[in-house]
N, C-alpha and C positions, 0 to 999 in steps of 0.2 A: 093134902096136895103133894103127895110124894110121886115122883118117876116111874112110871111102869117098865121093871125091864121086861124086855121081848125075849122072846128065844130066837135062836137058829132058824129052828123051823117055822115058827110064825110070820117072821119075817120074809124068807123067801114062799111062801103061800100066799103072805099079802103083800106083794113087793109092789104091784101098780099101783097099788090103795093108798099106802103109804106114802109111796115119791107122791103122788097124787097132792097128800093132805102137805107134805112139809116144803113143796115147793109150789104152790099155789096163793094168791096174792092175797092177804087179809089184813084186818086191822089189827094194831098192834097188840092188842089185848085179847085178841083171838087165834096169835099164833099159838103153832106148836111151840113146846121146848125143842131145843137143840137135840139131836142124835149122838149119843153116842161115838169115839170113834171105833167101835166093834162094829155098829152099827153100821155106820156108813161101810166099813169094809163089805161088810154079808152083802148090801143092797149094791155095792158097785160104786158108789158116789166119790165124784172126784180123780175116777181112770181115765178121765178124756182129758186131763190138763196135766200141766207140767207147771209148776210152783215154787218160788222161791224168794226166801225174806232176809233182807239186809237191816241189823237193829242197829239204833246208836250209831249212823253215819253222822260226821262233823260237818254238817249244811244244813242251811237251815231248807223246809220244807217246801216253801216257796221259791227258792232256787231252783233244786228237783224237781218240780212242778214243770216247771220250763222246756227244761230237756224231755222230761217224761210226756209231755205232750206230743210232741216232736215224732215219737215212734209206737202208739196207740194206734193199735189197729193194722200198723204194719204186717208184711210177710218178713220173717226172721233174718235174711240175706240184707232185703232193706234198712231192715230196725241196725243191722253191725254195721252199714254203711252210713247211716247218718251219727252214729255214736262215733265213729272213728272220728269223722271232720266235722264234728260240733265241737268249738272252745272252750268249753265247758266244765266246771269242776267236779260236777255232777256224770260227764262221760264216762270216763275211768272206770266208776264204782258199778253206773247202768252197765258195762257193758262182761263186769265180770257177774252180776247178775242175770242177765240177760243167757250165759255161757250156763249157771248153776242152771238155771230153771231150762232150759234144752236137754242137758244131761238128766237132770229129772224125768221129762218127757219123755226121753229116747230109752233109757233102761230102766227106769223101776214101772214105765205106766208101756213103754213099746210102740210107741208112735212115729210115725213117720217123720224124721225133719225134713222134707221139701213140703209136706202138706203146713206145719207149724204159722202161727202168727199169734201176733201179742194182743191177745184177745183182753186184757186188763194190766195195768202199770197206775203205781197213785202211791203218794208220799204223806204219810200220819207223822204228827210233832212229835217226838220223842223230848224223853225229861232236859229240860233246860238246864244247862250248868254258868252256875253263877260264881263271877271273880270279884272282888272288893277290890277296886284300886286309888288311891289317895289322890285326893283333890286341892284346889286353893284352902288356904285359912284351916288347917283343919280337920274339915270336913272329908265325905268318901262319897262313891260313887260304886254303881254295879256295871257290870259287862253283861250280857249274856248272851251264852254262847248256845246256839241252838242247835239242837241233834231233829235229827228225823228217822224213821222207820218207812222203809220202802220197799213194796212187795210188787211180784210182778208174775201173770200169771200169762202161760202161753196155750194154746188152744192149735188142733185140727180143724181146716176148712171141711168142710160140708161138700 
């Protein structure tokens, strides 16, 4: 059950075949493995978006959630206008997000920002950090301070 690598050439010979097999819907046991990231480069994968991940921010996920609803699916001018005057602690952090993954889009992939919108935004728990602090009689107690991981990816209209 080992990886077949591909060549260069194989891969752009069979490049419909491919995108075909790895992005077509199956059961879980009948997916492909993952690609490569050589791979993805040779076939193209991933130049229509602009991308960009915030690790270990100090909120918990469920907060970010909130805001990040907020500007899902927006056009990009939008998305800075409701991050500006949303009170939110979560704002701040979306909105220098929000700036990384543009600049992604516009110089490493070459996309247009008046076409841009925020085709995906979503907040993953990050590792929990735990404080001990003394209690009556005794006894102790924990805090935990939760982190999240928050990625956000922007997209060209069609």
């Amino acid at each position: 059950m080992e990886k077949r690598v591909m060549s260069k050439e194989y891969l752009l010979e069979n490049r419909d075949e491919i995108l075909k097999q790895y992005t077509g819907s199956a059961r879980k046991f009948q997916r492909k493995g993952y690609l490569t990231k050589k791979e993805r480069k040779v076939l193209g994968i991933g130049k229509d978006q602009g991308r960009a991940i915030a690790y270990n921010i100090r909120i918990a996920p469920r907060k970010v959630a909130v805001v990040v609803n907020l500007i899902k699916g927006k056009s990009l001018d939008e998305a800075y206008a409701i991050l500006q005057y949303t009170p939110k602690a979560a704002s701040p952090v979306l909105t220098k997000l929000l700036k990384s993954a543009e600049a992604n889009a516009v110089n490493n992939n070459s996309l247009s920002r008046d076409q841009l919108y925020v085709a995906d935004c979503y907040a993953n728990p990050g590792p929990v950090l735990k404080r001990i602090i003394p209690r009556a009689r005794g006894s102790a107690a924990r805090i935990h301070k939760r982190t999240s991981h928050v990625t956000l990816v922007l997209k060209e209209k069609k």
